[in-house]
N, C-alpha and C positions, 0 to 999 in steps of 0.2 A: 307443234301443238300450241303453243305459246303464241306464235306469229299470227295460226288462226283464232286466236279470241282476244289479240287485238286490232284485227280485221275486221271484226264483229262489234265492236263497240261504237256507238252512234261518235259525232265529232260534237265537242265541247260548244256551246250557244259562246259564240266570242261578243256578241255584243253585250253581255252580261258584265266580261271580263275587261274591256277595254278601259274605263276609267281606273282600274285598280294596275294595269301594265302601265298607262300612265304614269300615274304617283308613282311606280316603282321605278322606273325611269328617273321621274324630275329629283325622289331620293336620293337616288343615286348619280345623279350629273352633282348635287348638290352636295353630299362627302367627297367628289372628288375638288372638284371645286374650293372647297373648306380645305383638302389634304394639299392642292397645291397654295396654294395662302400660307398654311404654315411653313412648310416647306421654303415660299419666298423669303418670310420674315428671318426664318432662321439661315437661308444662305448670307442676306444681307446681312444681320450682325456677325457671322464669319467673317465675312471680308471687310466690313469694318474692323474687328476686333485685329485682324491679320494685317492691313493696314497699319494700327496702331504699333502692333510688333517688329513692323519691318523700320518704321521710324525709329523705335528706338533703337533696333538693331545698328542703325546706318549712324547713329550720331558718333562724335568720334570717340569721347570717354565714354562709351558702352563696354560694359564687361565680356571676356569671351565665355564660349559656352562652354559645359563641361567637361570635354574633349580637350580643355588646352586653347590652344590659338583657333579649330574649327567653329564653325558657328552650326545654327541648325541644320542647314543643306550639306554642310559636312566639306565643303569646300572651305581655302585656306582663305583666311582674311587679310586683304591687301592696306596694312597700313601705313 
């Protein structure tokens, strides 16, 4: 019943709709665009900031971690 009256229904004028699929589109390329942006900036300062950590980790009067002698990776520290 259903499938015959949307069998019946004329097809939508698309040249009407085309500009507005557009912009929904270029919106949409557009947050993703903006989502990967942030996303770079914030990996970048991880591995900046993780960089920092591992330097001081590696200097030689650096403190051990809370574990005693292990550090963060949990492995023993060779000194």
């Amino acid at each position: 019943m259903g499938a015959l009256t949307v069998a019946e229904l004329p097809a939508l004028p698309l040249h009407t709709a085309g500009p507005y699929v557009a912009a929904a589109y270029i919106v949409l390329f557009a947050l993703v665009l903006i989502y990967v942006a942030i996303m770079s900036i914030r990996l970048a300062r991880i591995e900046r900031e993780l960089g920092e950590l591992l330097e001081i980790s590696e200097q030689p009067g650096a403190p051990a971690g809370p574990a005693g002698e292990q550090g963060a990776t949990g492995r023993e520290s060779r000194s």
